[in-house]
N, C-alpha and C positions, 0 to 999 in steps of 0.2 A: 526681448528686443529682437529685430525683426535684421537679418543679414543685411536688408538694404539700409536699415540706420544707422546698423553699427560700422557699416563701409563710410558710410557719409559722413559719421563726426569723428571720424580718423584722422586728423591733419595729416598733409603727404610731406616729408620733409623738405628741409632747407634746399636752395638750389644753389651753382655755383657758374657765376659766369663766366666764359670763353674771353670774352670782349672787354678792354680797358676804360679806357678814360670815357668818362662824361660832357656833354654840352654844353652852351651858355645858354640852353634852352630850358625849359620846366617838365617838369615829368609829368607826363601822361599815359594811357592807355592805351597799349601798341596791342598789334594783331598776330595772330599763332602763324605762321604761314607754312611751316609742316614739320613732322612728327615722328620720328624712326626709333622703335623698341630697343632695348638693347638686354645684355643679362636676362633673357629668357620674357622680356617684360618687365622685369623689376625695376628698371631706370627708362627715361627717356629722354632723347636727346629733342629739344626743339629750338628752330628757326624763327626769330621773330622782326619784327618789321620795322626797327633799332638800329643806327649804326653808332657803334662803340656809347650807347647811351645805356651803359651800366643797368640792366634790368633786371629785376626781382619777379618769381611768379608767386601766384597762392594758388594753388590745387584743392578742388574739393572735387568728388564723383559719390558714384554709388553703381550698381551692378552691373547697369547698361553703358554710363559715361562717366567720363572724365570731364571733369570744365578745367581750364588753367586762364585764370587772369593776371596780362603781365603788363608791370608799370617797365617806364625808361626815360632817359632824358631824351627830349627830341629837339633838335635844333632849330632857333628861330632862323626868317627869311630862305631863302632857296638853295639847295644841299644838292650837288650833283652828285653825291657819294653813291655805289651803288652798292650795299654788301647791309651783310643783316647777322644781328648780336646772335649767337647758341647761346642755351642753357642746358644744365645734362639734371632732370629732376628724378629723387629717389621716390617710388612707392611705397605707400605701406601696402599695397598687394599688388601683384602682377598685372600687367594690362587685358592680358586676356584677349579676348573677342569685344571688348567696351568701345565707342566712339572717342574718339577725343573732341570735345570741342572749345570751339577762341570763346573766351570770355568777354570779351569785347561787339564780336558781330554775335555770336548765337550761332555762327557759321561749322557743320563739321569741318576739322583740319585732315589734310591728308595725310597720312601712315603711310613711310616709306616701309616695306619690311625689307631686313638688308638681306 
């Protein structure tokens, strides 16, 4: 087995959300909107495009990137809320020099390094 398989079918653990209550909206597919290392790389904290719509990510990568797809509730009709859900996601390896990308656009996400 080849380093970049065995990174790939690694699940990256559970995440745990910053952000409370949910919507009367349905859950959908929200976007990464940025990205900052923490613990050497072994966690990462990210910003997503949610408010208080209780979000879950699912992490896959492999040597070059990271993908994180995350669901939330998003609220129906017009929301002037301006603020966005964190999640703080554990790796099973360090971030390294890897891309992170939204699972939703294909888009790379920015990496604040603190």
């Amino acid at each position: 087995m080849t380093g970049t398989a065995r990174l790939a079918a690694l699940p990256i653990l559970a995440t745990v959300a910053f952000a409370g209550c949910g919507t009367d909206g349905g859950r959908q597919r929200v976007s990464v909107l940025e990205a900052q290392p923490k613990d050497g790389g072994q966690t990462i904290s990210i910003w997503v495009g949610s408010c208080e719509g209780e979000p879950t990510a699912v992490v896959t990568g492999n040597t070059e990137r990271i993908i994180i797809d995350v669901e939330a509730f998003v609220p129906t009709g017009d929301s002037n809320t301006e603020c966005a859900d964190g999640l703080v996601i554990q790796l099973a390896e360090p971030l390294g020099d890897r891309q992170v990308i939204d699972g939703r656009t294909g888009d790379e996400v920015r990496v604040e390094v603190p």
